[in-house]
C-alpha positions as CSV (number, residue, x, y, z in Angstrom):
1,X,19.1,0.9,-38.6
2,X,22.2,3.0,-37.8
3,X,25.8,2.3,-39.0
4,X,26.9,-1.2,-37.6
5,X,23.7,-2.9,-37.6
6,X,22.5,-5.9,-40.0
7,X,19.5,-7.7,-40.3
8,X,18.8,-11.1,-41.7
9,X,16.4,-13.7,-41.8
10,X,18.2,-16.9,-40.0
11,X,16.1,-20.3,-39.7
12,X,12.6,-18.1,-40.0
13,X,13.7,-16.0,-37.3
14,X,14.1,-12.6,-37.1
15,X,17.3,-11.5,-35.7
16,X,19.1,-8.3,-35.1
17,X,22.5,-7.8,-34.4
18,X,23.4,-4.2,-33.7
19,X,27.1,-4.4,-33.7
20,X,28.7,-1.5,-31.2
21,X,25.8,-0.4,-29.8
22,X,25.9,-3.0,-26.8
23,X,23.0,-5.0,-27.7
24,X,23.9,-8.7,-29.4
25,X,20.3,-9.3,-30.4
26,X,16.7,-10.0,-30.9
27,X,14.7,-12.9,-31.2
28,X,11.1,-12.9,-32.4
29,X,9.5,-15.9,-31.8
30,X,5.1,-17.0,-31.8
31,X,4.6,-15.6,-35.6
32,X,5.7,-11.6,-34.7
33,X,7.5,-11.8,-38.1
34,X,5.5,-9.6,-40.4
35,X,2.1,-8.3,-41.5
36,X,1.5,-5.3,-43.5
37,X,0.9,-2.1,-41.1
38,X,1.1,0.5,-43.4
39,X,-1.8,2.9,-43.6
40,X,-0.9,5.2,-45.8
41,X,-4.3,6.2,-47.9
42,X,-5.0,8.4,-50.7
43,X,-4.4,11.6,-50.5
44,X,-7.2,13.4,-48.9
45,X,-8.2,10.6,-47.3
46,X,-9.3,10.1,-43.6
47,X,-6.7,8.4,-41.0
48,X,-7.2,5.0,-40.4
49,X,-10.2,3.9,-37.5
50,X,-11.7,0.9,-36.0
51,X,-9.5,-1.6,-33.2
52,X,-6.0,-2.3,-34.3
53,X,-5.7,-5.8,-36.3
54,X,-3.7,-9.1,-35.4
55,X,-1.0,-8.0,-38.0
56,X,-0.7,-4.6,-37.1
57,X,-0.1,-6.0,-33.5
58,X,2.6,-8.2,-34.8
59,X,4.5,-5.8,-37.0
60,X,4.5,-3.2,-34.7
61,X,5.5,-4.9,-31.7
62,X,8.2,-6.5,-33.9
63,X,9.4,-2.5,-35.3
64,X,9.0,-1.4,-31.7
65,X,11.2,-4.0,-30.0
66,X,13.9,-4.1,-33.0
67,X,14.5,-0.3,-32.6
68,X,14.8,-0.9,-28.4
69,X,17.5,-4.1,-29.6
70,X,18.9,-1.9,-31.5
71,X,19.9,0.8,-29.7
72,X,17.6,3.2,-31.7
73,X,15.6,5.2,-28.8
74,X,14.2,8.1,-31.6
75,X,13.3,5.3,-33.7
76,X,11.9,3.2,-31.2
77,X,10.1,6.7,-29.7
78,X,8.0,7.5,-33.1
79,X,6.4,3.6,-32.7
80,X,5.0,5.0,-29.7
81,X,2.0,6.9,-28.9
82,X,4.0,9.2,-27.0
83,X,7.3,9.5,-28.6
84,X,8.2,12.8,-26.5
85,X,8.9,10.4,-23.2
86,X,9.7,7.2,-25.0
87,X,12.6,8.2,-26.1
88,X,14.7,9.7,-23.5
89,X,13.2,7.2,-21.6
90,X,14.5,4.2,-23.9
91,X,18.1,5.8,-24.3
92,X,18.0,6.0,-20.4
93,X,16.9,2.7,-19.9
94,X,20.2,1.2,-22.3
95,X,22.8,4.3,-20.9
96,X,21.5,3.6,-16.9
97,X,21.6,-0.1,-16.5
98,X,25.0,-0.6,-18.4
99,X,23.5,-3.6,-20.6
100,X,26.4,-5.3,-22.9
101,X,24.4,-7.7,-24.9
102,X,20.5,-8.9,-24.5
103,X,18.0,-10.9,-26.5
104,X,14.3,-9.7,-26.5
105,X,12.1,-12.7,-27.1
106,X,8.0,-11.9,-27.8
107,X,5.7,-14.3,-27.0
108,X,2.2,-15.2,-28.4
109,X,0.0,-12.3,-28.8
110,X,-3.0,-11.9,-26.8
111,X,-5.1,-9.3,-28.4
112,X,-3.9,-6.1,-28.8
113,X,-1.0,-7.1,-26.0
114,X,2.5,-8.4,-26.8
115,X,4.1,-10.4,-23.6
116,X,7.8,-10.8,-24.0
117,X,11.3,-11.7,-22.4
118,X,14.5,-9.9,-21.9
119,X,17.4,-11.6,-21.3
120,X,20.2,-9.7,-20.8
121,X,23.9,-9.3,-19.3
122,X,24.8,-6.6,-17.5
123,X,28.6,-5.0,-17.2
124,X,30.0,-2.5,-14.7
125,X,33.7,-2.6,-15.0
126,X,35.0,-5.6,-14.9
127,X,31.9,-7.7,-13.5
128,X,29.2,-9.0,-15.8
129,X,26.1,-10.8,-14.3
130,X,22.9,-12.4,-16.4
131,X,19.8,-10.6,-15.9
132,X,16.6,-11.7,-17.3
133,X,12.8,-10.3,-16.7
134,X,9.6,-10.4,-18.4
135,X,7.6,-7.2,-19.8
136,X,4.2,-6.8,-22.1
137,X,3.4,-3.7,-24.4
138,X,0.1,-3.0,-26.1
139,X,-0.7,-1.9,-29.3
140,X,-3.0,0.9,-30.0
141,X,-4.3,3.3,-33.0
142,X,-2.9,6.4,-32.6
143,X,-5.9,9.1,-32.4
144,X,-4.8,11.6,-34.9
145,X,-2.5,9.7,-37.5
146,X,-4.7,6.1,-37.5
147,X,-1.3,3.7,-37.3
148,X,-1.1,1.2,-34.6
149,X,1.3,2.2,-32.0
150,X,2.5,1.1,-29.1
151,X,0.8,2.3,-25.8
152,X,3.8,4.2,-24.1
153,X,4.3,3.5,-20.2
154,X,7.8,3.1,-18.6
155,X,6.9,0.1,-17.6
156,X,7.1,-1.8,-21.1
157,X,10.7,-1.4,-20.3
158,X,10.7,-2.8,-17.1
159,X,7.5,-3.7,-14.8
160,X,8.7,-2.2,-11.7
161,X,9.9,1.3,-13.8
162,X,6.4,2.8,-12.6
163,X,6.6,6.5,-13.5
164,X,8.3,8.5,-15.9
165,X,11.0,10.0,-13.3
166,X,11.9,6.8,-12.5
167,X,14.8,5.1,-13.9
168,X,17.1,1.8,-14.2
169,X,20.9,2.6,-12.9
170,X,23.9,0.2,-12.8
171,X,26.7,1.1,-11.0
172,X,28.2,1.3,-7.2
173,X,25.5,1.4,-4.9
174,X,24.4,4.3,-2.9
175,X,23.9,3.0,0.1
176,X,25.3,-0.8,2.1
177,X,22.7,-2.9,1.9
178,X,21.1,-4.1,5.5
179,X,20.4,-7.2,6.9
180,X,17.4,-6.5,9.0
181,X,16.7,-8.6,12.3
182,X,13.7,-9.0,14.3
183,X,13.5,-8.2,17.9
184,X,15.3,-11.2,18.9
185,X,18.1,-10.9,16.3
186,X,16.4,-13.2,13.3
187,X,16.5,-12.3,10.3
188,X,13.9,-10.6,7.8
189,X,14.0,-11.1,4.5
190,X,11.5,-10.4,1.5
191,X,11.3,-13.8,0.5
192,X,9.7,-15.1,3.3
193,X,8.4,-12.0,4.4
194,X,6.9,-10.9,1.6
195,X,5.2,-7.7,3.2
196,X,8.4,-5.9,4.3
197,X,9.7,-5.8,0.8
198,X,9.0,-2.0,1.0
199,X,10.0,-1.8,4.4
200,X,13.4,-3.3,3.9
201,X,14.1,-0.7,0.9
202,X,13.3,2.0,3.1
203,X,15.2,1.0,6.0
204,X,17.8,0.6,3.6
205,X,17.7,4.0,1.7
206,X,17.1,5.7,5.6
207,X,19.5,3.9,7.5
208,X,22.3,1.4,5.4
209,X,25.3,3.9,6.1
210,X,24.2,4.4,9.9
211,X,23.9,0.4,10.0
212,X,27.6,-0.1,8.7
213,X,28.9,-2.3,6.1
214,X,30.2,-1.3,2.4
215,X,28.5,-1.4,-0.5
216,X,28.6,-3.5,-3.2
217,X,27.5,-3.1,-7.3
218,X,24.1,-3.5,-8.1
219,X,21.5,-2.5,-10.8
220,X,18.5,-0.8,-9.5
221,X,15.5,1.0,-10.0
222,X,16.3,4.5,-8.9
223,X,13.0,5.9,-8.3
224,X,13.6,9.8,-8.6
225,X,11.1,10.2,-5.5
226,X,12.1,11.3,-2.0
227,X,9.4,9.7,-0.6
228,X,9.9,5.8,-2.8
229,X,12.9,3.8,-1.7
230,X,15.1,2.7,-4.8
231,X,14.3,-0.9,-5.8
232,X,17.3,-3.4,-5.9
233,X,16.6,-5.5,-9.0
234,X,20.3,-7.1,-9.2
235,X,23.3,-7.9,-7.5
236,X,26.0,-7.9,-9.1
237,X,29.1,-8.0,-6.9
238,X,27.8,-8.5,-2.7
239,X,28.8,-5.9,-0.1
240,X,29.1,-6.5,3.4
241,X,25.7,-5.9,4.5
242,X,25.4,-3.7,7.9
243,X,22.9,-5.5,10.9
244,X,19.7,-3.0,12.1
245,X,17.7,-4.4,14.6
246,X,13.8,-3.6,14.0
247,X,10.9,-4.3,16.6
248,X,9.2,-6.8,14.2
249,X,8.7,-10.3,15.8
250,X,9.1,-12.7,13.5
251,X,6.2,-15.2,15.0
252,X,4.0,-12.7,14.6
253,X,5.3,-11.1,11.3
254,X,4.9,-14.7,10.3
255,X,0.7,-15.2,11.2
256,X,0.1,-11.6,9.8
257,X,1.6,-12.7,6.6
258,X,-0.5,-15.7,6.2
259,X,-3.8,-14.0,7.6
260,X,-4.1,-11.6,5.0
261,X,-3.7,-14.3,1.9
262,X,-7.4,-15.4,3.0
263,X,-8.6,-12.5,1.4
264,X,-8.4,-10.2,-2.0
265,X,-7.1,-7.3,-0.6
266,X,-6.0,-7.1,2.9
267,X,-3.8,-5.3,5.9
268,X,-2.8,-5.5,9.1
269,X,-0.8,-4.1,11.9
270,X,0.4,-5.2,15.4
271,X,1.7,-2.9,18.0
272,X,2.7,-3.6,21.4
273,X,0.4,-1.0,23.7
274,X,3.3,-1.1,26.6
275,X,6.1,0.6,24.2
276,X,5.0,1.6,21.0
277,X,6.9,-1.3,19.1
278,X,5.3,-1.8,15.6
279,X,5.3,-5.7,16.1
280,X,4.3,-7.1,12.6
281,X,3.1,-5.6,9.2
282,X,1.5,-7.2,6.4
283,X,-0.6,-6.4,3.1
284,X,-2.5,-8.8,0.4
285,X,-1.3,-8.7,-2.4
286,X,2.3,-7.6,-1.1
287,X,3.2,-4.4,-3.3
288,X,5.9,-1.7,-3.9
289,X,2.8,0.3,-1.4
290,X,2.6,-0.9,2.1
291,X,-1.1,0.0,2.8
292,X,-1.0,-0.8,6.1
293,X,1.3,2.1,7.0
294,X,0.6,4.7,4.1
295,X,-3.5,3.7,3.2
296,X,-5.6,6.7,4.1
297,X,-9.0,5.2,4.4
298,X,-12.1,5.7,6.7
299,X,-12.3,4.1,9.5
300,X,-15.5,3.6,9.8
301,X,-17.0,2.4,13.7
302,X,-13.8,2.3,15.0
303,X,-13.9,5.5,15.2
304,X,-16.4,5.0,17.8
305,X,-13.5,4.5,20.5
306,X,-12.2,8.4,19.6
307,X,-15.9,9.5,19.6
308,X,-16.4,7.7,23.3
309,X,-13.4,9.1,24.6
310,X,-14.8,12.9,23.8
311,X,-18.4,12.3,24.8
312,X,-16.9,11.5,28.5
313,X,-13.9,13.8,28.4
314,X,-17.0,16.6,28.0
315,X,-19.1,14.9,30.4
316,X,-22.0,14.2,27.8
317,X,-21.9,10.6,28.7
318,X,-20.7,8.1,31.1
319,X,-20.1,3.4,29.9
320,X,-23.8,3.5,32.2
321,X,-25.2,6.7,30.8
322,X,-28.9,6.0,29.5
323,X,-29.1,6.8,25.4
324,X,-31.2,6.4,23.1
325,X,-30.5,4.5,20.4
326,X,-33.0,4.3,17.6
327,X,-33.6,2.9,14.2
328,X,-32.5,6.1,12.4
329,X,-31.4,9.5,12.9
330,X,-31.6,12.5,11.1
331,X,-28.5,15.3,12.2
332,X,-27.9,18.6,10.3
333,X,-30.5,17.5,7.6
334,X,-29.1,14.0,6.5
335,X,-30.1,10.9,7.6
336,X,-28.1,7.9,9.2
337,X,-29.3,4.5,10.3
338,X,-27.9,1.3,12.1
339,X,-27.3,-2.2,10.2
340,X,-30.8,-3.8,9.3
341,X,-32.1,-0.6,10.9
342,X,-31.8,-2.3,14.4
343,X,-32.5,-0.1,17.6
344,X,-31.9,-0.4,21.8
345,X,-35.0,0.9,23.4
346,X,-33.2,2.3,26.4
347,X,-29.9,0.8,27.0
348,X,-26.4,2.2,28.1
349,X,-23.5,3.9,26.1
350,X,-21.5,0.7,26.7
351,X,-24.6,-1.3,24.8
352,X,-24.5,1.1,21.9
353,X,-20.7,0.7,21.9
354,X,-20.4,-3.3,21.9
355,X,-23.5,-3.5,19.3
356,X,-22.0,-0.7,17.1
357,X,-25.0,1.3,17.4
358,X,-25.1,4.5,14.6
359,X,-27.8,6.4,16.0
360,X,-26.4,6.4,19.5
361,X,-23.4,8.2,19.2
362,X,-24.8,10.9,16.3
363,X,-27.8,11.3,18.9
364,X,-26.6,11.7,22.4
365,X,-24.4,14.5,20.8
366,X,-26.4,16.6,19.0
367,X,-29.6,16.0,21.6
368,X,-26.9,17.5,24.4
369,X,-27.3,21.0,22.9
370,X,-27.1,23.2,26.0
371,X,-23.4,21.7,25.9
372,X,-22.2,22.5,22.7
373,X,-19.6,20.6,21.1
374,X,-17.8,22.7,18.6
375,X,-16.6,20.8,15.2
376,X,-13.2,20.8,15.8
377,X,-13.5,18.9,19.7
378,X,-13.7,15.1,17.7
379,X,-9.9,16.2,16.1
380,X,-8.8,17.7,19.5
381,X,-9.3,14.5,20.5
382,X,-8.2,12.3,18.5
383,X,-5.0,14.9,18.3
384,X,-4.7,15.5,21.7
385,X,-5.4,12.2,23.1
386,X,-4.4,9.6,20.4
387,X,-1.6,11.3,18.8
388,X,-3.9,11.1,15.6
389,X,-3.8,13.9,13.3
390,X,0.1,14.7,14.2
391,X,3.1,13.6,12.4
392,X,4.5,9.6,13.2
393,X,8.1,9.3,12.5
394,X,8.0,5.5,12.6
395,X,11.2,5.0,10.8
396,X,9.8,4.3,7.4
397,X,7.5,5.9,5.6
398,X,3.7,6.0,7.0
399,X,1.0,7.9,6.7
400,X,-0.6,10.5,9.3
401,X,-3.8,9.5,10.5
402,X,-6.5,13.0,10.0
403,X,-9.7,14.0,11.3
404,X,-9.9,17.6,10.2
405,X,-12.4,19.7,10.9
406,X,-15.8,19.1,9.3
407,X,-19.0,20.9,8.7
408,X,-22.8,20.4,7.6
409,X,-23.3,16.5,7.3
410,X,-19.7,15.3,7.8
411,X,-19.5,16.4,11.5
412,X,-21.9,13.5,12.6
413,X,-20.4,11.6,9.9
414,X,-17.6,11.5,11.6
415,X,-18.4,10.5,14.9
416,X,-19.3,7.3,13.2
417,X,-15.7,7.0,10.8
418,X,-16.9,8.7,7.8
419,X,-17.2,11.6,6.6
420,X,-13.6,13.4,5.8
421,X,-11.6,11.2,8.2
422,X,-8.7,8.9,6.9
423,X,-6.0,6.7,8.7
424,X,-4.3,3.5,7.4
425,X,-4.4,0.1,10.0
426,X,-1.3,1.3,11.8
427,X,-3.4,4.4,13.3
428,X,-5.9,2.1,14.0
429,X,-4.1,-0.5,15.7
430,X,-2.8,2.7,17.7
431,X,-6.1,3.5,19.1
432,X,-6.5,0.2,20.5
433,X,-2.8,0.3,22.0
434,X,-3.3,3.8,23.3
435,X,-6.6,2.6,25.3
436,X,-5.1,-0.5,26.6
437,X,-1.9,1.3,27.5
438,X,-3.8,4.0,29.0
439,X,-2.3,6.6,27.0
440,X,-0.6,7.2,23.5
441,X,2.9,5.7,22.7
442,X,4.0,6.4,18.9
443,X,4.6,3.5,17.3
444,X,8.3,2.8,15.7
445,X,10.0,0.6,13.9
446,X,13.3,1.5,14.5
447,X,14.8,2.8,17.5
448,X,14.7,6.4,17.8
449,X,18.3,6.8,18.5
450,X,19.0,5.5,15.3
451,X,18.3,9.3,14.0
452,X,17.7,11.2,16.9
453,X,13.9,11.7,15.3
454,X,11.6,13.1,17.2
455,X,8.4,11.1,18.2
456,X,4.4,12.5,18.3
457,X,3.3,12.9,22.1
458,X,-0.4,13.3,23.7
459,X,-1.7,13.4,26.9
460,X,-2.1,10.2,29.2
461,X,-5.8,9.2,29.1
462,X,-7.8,10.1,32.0
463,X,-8.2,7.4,34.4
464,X,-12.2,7.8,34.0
465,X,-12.3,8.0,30.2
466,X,-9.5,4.6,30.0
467,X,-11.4,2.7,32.4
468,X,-14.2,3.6,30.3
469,X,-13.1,2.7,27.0
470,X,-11.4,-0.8,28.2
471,X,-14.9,-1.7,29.9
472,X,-17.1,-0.7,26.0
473,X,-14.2,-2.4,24.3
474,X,-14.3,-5.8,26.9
475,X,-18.1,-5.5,26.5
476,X,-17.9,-5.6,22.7
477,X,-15.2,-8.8,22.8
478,X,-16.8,-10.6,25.9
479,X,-21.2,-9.9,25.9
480,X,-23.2,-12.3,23.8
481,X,-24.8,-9.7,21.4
482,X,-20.7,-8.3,21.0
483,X,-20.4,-7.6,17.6
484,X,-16.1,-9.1,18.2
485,X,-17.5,-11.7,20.4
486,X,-16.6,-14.3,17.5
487,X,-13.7,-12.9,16.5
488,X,-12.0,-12.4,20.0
489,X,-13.2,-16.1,21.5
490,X,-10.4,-17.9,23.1
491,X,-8.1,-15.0,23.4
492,X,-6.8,-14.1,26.6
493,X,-7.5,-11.4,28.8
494,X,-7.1,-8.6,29.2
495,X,-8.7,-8.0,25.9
496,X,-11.0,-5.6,24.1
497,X,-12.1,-4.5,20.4
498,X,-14.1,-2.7,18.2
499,X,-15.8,-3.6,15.2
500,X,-16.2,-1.2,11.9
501,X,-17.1,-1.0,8.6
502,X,-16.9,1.7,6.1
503,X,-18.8,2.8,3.0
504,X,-16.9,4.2,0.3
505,X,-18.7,5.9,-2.8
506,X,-19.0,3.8,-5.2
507,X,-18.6,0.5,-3.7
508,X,-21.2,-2.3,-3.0
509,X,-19.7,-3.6,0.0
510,X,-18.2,-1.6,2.3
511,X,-15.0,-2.2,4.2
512,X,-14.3,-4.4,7.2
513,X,-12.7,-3.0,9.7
514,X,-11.5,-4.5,13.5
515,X,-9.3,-3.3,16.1
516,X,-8.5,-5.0,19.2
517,X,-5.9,-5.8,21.9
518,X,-5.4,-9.1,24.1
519,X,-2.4,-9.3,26.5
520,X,0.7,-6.7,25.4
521,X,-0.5,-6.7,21.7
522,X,-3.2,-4.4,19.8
523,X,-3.8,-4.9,16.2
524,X,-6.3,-3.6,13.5
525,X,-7.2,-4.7,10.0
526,X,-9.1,-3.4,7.3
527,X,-10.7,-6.0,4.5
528,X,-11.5,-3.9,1.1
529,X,-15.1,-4.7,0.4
530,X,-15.0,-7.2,3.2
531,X,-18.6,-6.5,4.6
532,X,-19.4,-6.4,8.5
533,X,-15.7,-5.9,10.9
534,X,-16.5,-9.6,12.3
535,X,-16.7,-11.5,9.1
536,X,-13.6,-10.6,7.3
537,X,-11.0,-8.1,9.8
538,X,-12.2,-10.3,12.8
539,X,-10.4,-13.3,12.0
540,X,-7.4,-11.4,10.7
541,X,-6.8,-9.6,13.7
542,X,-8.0,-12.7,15.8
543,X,-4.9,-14.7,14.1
544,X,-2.4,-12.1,15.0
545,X,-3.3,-11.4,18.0
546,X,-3.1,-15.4,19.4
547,X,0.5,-15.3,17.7
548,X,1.6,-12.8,20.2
């Protein structure tokens, strides 16, 4: 250790006290006290091989953690795998978050992983506040030199410190922190909302000096990214937070949050059709990434409500057109089918629509040759009609729907949600908003006075094709053999929906996906490897909807 630092062995122990270097010390408890690492061989000898041992795990967790105590980052580097980034980033880490004493406690080893504790005080001029987290590292052979190593990732310093430009900083903050309200002035917080943890950092980051307040001192993860909010993980001295009214409704906000925990991994979105006003958000497991805005994912049948909209807008088919809806299809040398391979002898566009039928939609448009639809008409639509495909500035940070241009097999893949197209549930919730509006209204989160930003536009449906499209969607939500008809029971009218789900390469069940409005309120939901849109999205979008 470096000039000021002593080691001894106190009560069985292990303790480090590395005077002057800010750290007062290291405890390691659960047997990390020793064990014979070494594998220096004979000379000529090959490196050692095989799975690291329980006492190389020990000793080099207990080398590895010493050197971090004390205040060793080159030391602490080399008993890494990749000493090149663990270093700086160690010597960062102690610099940035202006730590004046800590004690590292390991826990029991599980394998080749090492849990452990920090507890730590932090000082920034004259104010000093505890600070205490938990962290793991693992222990690997190193592929060239045979010692055991730990695995380098930032995030054995701190769990939220995520890539290698990010970094832990102490100090005045840069921006007043916010005290976001709903629509009707309540308040949001992360605790008991936990979905809008990333949305409240960004609305922070975007808008705490335009909100007003001052700001107070707080350590933070500073994430080096443009497009990731800094993470607040302590206050030390408060500010006086500035007020910024979002158009989240806190009922709802409140049923979103609670219908996503019935599954593994869920999202949802509510907008309301009439303004654009992003009503409620909410993702399972609530992350640092808020799927249901930034998710790029296909869409699967839902898409059938853009597809629709373009078969009438080119007059290949009317809600009481006659098509043909068999148990297959094969389209530009691929084959497609329908759900247990079902088929509709002769029935309407608005049966294929509220039964989700494949072959329909694939069919009518390729049949319809003598009125060429060119590859690019299914984005013009989407683009031109649904705002899809342009650029949302909601007020935090979302991602654009796309439905690029395709070719070969993906061009009747994508009449059906496949093929190249992405969007998140927010783009899908905006389909069903746009139809029940009867045109497209960007949704926001923030008022767009706030910034002065500058929202997507599209043409107004067409009276024909909106009529259309709310009489397919009613059909699908209302008729016994609707494939929403369970989900959407008991909801009130006006209402419509759209089933979907979407196969993903790889993936033995595909996605459930549901969009739907009832009253002023849309929403979608996509279930990952939820199975049919009415057994897992249904009910998700069914809950959030009756809270509006």
């Amino acid at each position: 250790m470096r000039s000021g630092a002593k080691t001894a062995i106190v009560g069985g122990v292990f303790l480090v006290v590395a005077g002057g270097v800010g750290y007062g010390g290291l405890n390691l408890y659960n047997g990390i006290t020793g064990g014979d690492t070494s594998t220096k061989t004979n000379s000529g000898s090959a490196p050692k091989t095989g799975p690291v041992t329980g006492d190389e795990v020990t000793t080099t967790a207990k080398d590895f953690l010493a050197a971090w105590a004390a205040g060793e980052p080159e030391k602490a580097g080399q008993l890494t795998n990749d000493p090149v980034s663990a270093g700086p980033a160690v010597a960062a880490y102690r610099d940035g978050a202006s730590i004046s004493e800590a004690v590292i406690t390991p826990g029991t080893p599980v394998g080749a992983k090492v849990p452990f504790t920090v507890k730590a005080t932090i000082t920034y001029k004259d104010v000093s506040k505890p600070w205490s987290y938990a962290s793991e590292l693992t222990v690997v052979r190193g592929q060239t030199t045979g010692r055991p190593l730990v695995k380098w990732a930032p995030s054995v310093l701190h769990p939220k410190l995520l890539t290698a430009e990010a970094t832990v900083r102490t100090g005045v903050a840069k921006t007043a922190s916010v005290k976001a309200v709903d629509r009707n002035g309540k308040e949001l917080t992360a605790e008991k909302y936990p979905s809008l943890r990333p949305v409240l950092a960004t609305l922070r980051e975007r808008y705490g000096a335009k909100a007003g307040g001052a700001t107070g001192i707080e350590t933070w993860i500073e994430s080096g990214s443009e497009s990731v909010p800094d993470t607040t993980l302590l206050v030390l001295a408060k500010g006086k937070p500035g007020t910024l009214r979002t158009t989240i409704d806190a009922g709802v906000q409140a049923a979103a949050e609670k219908a996503v925990k019935a599954f593994g991994k869920a999202s949802v979105a509510a907008i309301e059709p009439s303004t654009g006003a992003i009503r409620a958000v909410a993702n399972h497991p609530a992350t640092e990434f808020n799927t249901a805005f930034q998710g790029a994912q296909a869409p699967g049948s839902t898409m059938k409500i853009v597809t629709a909209a373009m078969m009438m807008e080119n007059g290949l088919a009317t809600p009481d057109s006659r098509v043909e809806c068999p148990s297959e299809v094969i389209s530009r040398s691929s084959t497609f089918e329908n759900l247990d391979r079902f088929s509709i002898p002769n029935g309407t566009l608005t049966e294929s629509f509220r039964r989700s039928c494949n072959t329909a939609f694939i069919k009518a448009i390729s049949v319809l040759s003598d009125r060429h639809i060119a590859d690019t008409e299914l984005g013009d639509t989407a683009r031109d009609s649904f705002g899809i495909g342009q650029s949302w500035a909601v007020g935090v940070t979302a991602a654009d729907g796309s439905v690029p241009e395709s070719a070969g097999s993906d061009t009747p893949a994508s009449y059906i949600g496949q093929g190249q197209i992405t969007m998140s549930a927010l783009n899908v919730a905006s389909l069903s908003a746009t139809v029940k509006n009867g045109g497209f209204l960007q949704p926001y989160l923030v008022a767009r006075e706030l910034d002065d930003r500058e929202f997507a536009k599209a043409e107004p449906l067409s009276r024909k094709v909106a009529s259309g499209l709310r009489k397919m969607m009613n059909a699908a939500a209302t008729a016994p053999d609707g494939t929403a008809l369970r989900a959407m029971s008991g909801l009130p009218f006006p209402k419509g929906a759209k089933t979907g789900s979407a196969e993903v390469d790889g993936q033995a069940t595909s996605n459930s996906w549901f969009t739907g409005y009832s009253g002023d309120l849309a929403a979608a939901a996509v279930v990952q490897s939820g199975g049919h849109g009415s057994d897992a999205a249904g009910p998700v979008v069914a809950r959030v909807l009756k809270a509006g």
